[in-house]
VMD Tcl script that draws the C-alpha trace (Angstrom):
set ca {
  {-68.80 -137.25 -5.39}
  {-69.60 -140.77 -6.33}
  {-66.25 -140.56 -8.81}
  {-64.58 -139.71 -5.44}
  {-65.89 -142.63 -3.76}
  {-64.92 -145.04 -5.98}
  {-61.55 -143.63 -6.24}
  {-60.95 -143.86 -2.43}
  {-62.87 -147.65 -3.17}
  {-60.44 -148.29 -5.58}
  {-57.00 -146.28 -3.72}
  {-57.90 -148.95 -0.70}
  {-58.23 -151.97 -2.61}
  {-55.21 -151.47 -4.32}
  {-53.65 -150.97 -0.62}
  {-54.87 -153.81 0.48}
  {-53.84 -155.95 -2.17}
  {-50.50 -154.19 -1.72}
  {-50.28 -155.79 1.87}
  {-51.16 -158.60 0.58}
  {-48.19 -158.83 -1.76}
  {-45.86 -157.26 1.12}
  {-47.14 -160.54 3.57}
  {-46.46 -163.18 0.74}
  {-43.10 -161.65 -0.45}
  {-42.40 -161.62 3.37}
  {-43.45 -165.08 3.58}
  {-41.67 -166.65 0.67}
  {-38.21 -165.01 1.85}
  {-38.69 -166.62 5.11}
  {-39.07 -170.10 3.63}
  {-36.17 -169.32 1.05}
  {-33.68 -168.75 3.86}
  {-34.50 -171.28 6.30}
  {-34.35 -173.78 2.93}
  {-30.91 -172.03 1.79}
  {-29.66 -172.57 5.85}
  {-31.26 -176.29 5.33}
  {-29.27 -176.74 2.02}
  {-26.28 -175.45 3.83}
  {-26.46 -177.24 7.27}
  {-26.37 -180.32 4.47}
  {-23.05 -179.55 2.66}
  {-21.73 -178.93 5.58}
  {-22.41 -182.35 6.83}
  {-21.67 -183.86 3.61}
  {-18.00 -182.32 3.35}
  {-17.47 -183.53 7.09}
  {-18.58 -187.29 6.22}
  {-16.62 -186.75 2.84}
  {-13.70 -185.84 4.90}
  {-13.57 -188.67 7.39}
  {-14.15 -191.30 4.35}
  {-10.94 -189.36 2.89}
  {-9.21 -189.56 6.18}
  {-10.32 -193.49 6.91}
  {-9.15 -194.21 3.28}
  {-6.08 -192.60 3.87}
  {-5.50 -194.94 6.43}
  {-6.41 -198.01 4.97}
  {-4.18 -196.96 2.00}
  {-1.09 -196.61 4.28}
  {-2.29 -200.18 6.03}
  {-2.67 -201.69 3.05}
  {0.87 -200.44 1.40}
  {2.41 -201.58 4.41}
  {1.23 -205.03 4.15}
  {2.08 -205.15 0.82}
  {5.73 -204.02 1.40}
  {6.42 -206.59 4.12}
  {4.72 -209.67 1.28}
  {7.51 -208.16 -0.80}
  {10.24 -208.18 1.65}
  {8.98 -211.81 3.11}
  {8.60 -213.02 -0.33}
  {11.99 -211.94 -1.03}
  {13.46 -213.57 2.20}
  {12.22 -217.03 1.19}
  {13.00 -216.78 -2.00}
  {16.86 -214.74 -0.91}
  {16.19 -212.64 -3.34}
  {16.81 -208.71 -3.58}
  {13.05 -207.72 -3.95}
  {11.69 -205.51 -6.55}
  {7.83 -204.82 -7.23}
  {6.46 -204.95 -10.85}
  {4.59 -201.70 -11.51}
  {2.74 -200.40 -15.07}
  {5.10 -202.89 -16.44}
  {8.70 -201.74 -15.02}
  {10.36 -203.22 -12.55}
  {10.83 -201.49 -9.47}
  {13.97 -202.60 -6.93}
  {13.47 -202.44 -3.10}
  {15.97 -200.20 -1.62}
  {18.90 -202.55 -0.83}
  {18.66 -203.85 3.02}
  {21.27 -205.50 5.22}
  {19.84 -208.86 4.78}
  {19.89 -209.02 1.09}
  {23.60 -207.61 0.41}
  {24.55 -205.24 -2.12}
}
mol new
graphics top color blue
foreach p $ca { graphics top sphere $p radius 0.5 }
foreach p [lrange $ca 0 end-1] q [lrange $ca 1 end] { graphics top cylinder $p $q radius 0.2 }
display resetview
């Protein structure tokens, strides 16, 4: 009988401590996903500030080309001049306007 006892003692503890373990793996997944949904609320701002940098760059790529096309036409104006742009060492002609003649 007392063999029995401790058995059933021992058959309880064990459930017990199996709870346990069900409450903390329980536990820990809960904190896992809501830091994985964290972690991907994040990225997902990242990428959209990443995109409107891209997009705003973009932009001031396209300004900046612009103003750098109309120095090269002006410049070419004053000096009546067909203008061409030096690039990676070659010399690149302006597409022929009305202004500058053929």
């Amino acid at each position: 009988m007392t063999n029995l006892t401790i058995d059933i003692a021992s058959a309880a503890n064990m459930v017990e401590r199996l709870k346990r373990s069900e409450r903390e793996k329980n536990l820990m997944k809960i904190q896992y996903e809501e830091k994985l949904a964290q972690q991907q609320q994040k990225i997902r701002e990242t990428e959209l500030e990443r995109d409107q940098v891209l997009a705003s760059l973009g932009k001031t790529s396209l300004t900046l080309l612009a103003i750098f096309c109309h120095i090269v036409l002006w410049s070419a104006l004053c000096l009546k001049k067909r203008p061409s742009v030096i690039c990676c060492n070659f010399i690149i002609p302006v597409p022929t306007c009305t202004r500058f003649g053929k």
